[in-house]
C-alpha positions, 0 to 999 in steps of 0.5 A: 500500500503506498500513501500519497505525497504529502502536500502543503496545508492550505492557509490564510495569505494574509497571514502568510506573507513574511512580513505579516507573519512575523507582525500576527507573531510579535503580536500574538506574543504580547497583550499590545506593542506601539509602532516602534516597538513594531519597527525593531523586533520585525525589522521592516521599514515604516513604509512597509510596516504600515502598509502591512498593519493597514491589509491586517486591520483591513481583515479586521485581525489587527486593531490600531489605536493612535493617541498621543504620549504627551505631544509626541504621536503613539500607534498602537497595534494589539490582535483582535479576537479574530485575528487570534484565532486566525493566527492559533489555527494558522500555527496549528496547520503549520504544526501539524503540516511539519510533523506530518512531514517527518524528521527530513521536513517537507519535500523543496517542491510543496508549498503551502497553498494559500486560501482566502480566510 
């Protein structure tokens, strides 16, 4: 009997591009983080940074929140409660996909495919 391939989990494309995935992770990990804080633990320019929290407020997974500290401007980001979620079954298909995959990983040539949310 032989099994077939193993192939990619389907996932969210909102969640899958880099830089998203590594903002829905920072975030995941902590109850909010202001935009500079954002900036350093991600790595990306304020341009591409915010254009990515604003496709992620878009999806309605992230929440932002401008005020002031004093005179000087504060953005806020924090995940909402469905952007939690979207991310907990992200990193469980992703889980799940890697230990289907065995000690060697998943084969060069699959990748995961991406699915509307």
């Amino acid at each position: 009997m032989s099994t077939a391939p193993l192939g990619p989990p389907p996932v969210d494309p909102l969640i899958h591009a880099p830089a998203r995935l590594s903002i829905m992770a920072t975030l995941a990990a902590v109850e909010e983080a202001d935009f500079r804080y954002l900036l350093h633990t991600t790595g990306l320019t304020k341009g591409n940074l915010s254009a990515h929290l604003s496709k992620l407020e878009a999806g309605g997974y992230v929440a932002i929140t401008k005020t002031f500290r004093g005179k000087v401007p504060l953005t806020l980001c924090r995940l909402t409660p469905q952007g939690r979620a979207a991310f907990e079954r992200y990193r469980q298909q992703m889980m799940a996909y890697l230990q289907a995959a065995g000690p060697e990983g998943p084969s060069p040539d699959t990748t995961p495919k991406e699915v509307a949310p």
